[in-house]
C-alpha positions in Angstrom: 88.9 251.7 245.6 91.5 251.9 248.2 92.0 249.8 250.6 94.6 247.9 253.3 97.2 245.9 252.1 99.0 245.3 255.4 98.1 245.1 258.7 100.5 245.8 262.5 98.9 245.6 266.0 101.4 246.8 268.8 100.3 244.7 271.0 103.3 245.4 273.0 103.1 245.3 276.6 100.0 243.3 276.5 100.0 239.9 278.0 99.5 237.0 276.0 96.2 236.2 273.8 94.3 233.2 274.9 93.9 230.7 271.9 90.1 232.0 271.5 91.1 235.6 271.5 94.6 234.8 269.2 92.1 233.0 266.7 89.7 235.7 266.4 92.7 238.0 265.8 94.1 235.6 263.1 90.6 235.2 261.4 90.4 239.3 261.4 93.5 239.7 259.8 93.1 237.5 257.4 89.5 238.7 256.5 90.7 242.2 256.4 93.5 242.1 254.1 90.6 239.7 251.5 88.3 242.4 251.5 87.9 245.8 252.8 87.3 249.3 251.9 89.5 251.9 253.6 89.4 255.8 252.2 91.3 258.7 253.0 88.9 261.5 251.8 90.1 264.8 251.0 90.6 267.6 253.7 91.0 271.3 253.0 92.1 271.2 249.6 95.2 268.9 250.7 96.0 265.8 248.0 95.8 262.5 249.6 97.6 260.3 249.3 96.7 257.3 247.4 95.8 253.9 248.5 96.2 251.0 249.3 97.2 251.2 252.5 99.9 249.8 255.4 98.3 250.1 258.5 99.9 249.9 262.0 96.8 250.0 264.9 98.2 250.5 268.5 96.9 251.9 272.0 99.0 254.6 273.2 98.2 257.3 276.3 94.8 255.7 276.1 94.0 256.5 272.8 93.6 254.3 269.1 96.2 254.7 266.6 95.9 254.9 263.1 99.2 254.9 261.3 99.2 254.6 257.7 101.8 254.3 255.4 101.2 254.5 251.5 102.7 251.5 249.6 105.7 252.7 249.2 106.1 253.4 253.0 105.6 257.2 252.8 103.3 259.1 255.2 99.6 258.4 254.4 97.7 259.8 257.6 97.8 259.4 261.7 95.0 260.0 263.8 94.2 259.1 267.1 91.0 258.5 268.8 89.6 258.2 272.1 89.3 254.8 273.3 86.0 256.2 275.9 83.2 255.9 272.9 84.5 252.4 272.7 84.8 250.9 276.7 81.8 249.7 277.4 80.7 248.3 273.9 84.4 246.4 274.0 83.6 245.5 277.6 79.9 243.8 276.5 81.6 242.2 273.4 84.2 240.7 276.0 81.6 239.5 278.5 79.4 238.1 276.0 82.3 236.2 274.2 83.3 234.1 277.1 79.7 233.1 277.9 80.1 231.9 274.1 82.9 230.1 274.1 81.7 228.7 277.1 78.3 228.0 275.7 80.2 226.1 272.7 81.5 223.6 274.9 78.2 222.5 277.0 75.3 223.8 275.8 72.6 222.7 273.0 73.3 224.7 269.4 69.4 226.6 270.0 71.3 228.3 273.2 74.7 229.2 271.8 72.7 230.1 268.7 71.0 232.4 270.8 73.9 233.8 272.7 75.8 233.9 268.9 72.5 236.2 267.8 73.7 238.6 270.9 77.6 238.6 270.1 77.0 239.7 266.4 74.7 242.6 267.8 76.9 243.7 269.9 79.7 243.8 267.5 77.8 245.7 265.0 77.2 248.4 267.3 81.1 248.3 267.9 81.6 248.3 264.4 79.1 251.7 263.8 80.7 253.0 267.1 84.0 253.2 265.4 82.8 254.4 261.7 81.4 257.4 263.7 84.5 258.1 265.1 86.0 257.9 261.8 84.1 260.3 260.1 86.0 262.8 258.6 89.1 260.8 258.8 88.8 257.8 257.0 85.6 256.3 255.1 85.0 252.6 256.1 82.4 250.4 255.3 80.4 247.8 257.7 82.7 245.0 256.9 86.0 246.7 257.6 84.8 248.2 260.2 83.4 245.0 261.9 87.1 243.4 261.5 89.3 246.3 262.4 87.1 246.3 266.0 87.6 243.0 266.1 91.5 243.9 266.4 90.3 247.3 268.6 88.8 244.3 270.9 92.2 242.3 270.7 94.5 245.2 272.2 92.1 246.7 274.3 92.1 244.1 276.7 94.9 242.3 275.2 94.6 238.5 276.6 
């Protein structure tokens, strides 16, 4: 199965992470490149190239890159996608983040429990958003996809 092997965010020009939001990136990363499942399929009778997979993810003109390189550093694919389908799930991930890492530091476990219940629903329906958008492009399944917008989250609003 192919999958990614390597992982860049530009996160250039974005201002610093806080620690929370630098910790979920690490905890991403590291969960990505342990397991995921990342597929170039086949389109119009072109070969594609085989995994696994460098990828470099980076906002540009308001759009998500995809750049991937094979292992060898040649050319896999590049597309970009429109960040619109993704503002206000990102946006209600954000919000409902900081009322959790707030909630971890004063509240009783049955309320942040609750308020956890709502983050991972939220991020699920990130993490379907952006398998949608990659239809067609690259075949992902719920676990990759729930990392990688994780990361989406990460340079979207950067810090």
């Amino acid at each position: 199965m192919s999958r990614i092997i390597e992982i860049e965010l530009d996160d250039s020009g974005l201002p610093p992470p806080t620690p929370e939001i630098e910790q979920e990136r690490k905890v991403a990363i590291f969960d990505l490149l342990e397991d995921n499942s990342f597929v170039l399929p086949k389109r119009d009778d072109r070969p594609v190239p085989e995994g696994p997979y460098k990828m470099h993810l980076a906002i540009r003109d308001k759009r998500l890159v995809f750049d991937l390189l094979t292992e060898s550093d040649d050319k896999a694919a590049e597309f970009h996608l429109s960040l619109s389908p993704f503002r206000q799930v990102v946006k209600d991930y954000y919000q409902i983040c900081e009322s959790y890492f707030e909630a971890v530091k004063t509240m009783p476990p049955s309320q942040i429990e609750t308020i956890d219940m709502a983050r991972r629903g939220i991020h699920n329906e990130g993490s379907r958003v952006l398998q949608e958008r990659l239809e067609g492009k690259a075949e992902i399944d719920i676990d990759t996809a729930r990392r990688l917008f994780t990361l989406i989250c990460v340079l979207h609003f950067g810090g």
